[in-house]
DRENDO-1510 file (C-alpha; in Angstrom, 1 decimal, always signed):
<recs>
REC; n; res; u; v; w
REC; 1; UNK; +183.1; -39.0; +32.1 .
REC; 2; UNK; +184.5; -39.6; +35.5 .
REC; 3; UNK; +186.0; -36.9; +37.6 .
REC; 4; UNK; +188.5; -37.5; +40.4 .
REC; 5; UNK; +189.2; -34.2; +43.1 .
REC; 6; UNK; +192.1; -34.1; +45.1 .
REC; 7; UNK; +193.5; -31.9; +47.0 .
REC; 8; UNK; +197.3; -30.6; +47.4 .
REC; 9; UNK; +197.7; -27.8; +50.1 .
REC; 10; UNK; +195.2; -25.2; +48.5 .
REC; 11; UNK; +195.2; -26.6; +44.9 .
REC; 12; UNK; +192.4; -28.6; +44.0 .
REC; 13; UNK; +193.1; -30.4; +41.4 .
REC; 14; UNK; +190.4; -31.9; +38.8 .
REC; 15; UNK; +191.5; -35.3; +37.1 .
REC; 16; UNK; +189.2; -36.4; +34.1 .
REC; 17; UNK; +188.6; -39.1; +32.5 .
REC; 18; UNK; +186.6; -39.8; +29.3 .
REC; 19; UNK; +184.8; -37.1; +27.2 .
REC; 20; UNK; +183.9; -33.8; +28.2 .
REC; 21; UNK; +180.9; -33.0; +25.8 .
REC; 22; UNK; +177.3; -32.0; +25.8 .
REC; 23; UNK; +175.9; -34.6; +28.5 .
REC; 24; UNK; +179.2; -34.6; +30.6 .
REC; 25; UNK; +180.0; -30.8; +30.8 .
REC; 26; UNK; +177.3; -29.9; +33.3 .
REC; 27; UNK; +178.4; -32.2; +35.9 .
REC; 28; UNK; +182.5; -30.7; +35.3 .
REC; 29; UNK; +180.1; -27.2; +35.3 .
REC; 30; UNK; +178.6; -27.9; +38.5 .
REC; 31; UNK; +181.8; -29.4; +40.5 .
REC; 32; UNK; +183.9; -26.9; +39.3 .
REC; 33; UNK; +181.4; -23.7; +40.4 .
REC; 34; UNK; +181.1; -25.7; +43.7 .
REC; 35; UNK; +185.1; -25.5; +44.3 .
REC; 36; UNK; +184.6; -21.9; +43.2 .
REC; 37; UNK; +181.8; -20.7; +45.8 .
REC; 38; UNK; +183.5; -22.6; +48.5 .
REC; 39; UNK; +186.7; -20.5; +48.0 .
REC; 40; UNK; +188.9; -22.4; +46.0 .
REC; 41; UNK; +191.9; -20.3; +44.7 .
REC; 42; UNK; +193.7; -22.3; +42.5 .
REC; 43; UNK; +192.3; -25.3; +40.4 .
REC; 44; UNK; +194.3; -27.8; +38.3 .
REC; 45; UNK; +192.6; -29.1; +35.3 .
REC; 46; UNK; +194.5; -32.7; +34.1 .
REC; 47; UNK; +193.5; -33.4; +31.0 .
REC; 48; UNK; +195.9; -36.8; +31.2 .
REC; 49; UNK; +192.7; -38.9; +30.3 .
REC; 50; UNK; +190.6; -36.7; +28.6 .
REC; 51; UNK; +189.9; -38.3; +24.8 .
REC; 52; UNK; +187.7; -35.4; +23.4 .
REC; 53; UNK; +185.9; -32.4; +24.1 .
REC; 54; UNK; +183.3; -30.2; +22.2 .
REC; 55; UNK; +181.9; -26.2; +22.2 .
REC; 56; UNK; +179.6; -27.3; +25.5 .
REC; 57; UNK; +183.1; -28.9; +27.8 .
REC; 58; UNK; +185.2; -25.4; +26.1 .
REC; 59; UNK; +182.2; -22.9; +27.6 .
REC; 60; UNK; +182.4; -24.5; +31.0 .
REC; 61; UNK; +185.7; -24.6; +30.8 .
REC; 62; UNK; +185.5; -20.7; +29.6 .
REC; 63; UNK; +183.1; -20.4; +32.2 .
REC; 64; UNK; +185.0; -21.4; +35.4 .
REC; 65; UNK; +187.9; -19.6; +34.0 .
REC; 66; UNK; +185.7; -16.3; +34.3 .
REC; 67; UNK; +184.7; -16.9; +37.8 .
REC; 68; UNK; +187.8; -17.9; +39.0 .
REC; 69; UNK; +189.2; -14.2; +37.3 .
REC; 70; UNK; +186.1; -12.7; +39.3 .
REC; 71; UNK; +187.5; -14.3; +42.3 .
REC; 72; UNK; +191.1; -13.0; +42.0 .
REC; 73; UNK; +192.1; -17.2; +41.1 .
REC; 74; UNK; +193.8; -19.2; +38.8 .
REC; 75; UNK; +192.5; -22.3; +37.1 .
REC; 76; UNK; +195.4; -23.8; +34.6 .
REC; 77; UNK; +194.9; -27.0; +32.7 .
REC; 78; UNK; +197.7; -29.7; +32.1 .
REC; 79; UNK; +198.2; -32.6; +29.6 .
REC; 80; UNK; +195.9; -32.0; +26.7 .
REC; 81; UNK; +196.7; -34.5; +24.0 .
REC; 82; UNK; +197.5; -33.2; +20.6 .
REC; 83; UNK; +193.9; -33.2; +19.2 .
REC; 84; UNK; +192.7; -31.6; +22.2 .
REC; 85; UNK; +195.5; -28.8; +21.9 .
REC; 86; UNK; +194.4; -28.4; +18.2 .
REC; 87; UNK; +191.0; -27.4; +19.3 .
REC; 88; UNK; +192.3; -25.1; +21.8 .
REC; 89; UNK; +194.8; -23.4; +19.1 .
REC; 90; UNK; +192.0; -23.4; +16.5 .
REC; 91; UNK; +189.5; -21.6; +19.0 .
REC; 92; UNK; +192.3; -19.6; +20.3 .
REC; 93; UNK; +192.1; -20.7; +23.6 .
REC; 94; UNK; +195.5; -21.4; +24.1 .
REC; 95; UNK; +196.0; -17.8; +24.7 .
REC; 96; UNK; +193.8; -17.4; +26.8 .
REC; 97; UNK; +194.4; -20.5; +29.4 .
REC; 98; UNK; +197.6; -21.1; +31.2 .
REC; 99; UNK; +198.1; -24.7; +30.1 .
REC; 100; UNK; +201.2; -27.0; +30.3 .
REC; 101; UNK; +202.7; -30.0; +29.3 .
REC; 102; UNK; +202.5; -31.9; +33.0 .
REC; 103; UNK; +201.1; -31.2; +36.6 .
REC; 104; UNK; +203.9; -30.5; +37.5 .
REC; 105; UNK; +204.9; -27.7; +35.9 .
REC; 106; UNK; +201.5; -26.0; +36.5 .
REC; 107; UNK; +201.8; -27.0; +40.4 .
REC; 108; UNK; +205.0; -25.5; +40.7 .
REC; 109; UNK; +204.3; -22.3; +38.7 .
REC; 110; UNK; +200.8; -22.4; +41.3 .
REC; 111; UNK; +202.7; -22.8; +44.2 .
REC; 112; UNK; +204.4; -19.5; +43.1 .
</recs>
């Protein structure tokens, strides 16, 4: 897994590539509670290159969605393939994530 942070204005915005399962969730953990403690309000998950993720990549995902709620942020996630959004809908996560089809749409609803 390989992540890529950029910034746009005061969205950071997390780009993945690869898996996000058992041995590459606690790095995603750890750069996405580092955003968090350093005050990040709003963080962009793309999923464009994501191929799969497990239980461990959905509870740090879960996770960093908690603190960010604790912070009084948002964290949304953008282009999950279809397999990925099965998970999600299967686990019922799709209810409780804001996720949409581009970054686009997610940036401009964030920049609301």
């Amino acid at each position: 897994m390989h992540i890529q942070i950029k910034e746009q204005g005061d969205i950071v915005i997390f780009q993945i590539e690869g898996e996000i399962d058992l041995y590459n969730s606690p790095g995603l953990r750890q750069q996405l509670t580092s955003r968090i403690n350093k005050g990040s309000k709003k963080i962009l998950v793309d999923f464009s290159n994501v191929k799969y993720i497990d239980s461990s990549g959905l509870a740090t995902l879960i996770e960093g969605l908690q603190k960010m709620n604790r912070q009084k942020g948002r964290m949304m996630l953008c282009c999950l393939n279809q397999s990925i959004m099965d998970i999600f809908e299967v686990a019922r996560l799709d209810d409780v994530f804001n996720i949409y089809n581009t970054a686009e749409e997610a940036l401009d609803d964030m920049a609301k």
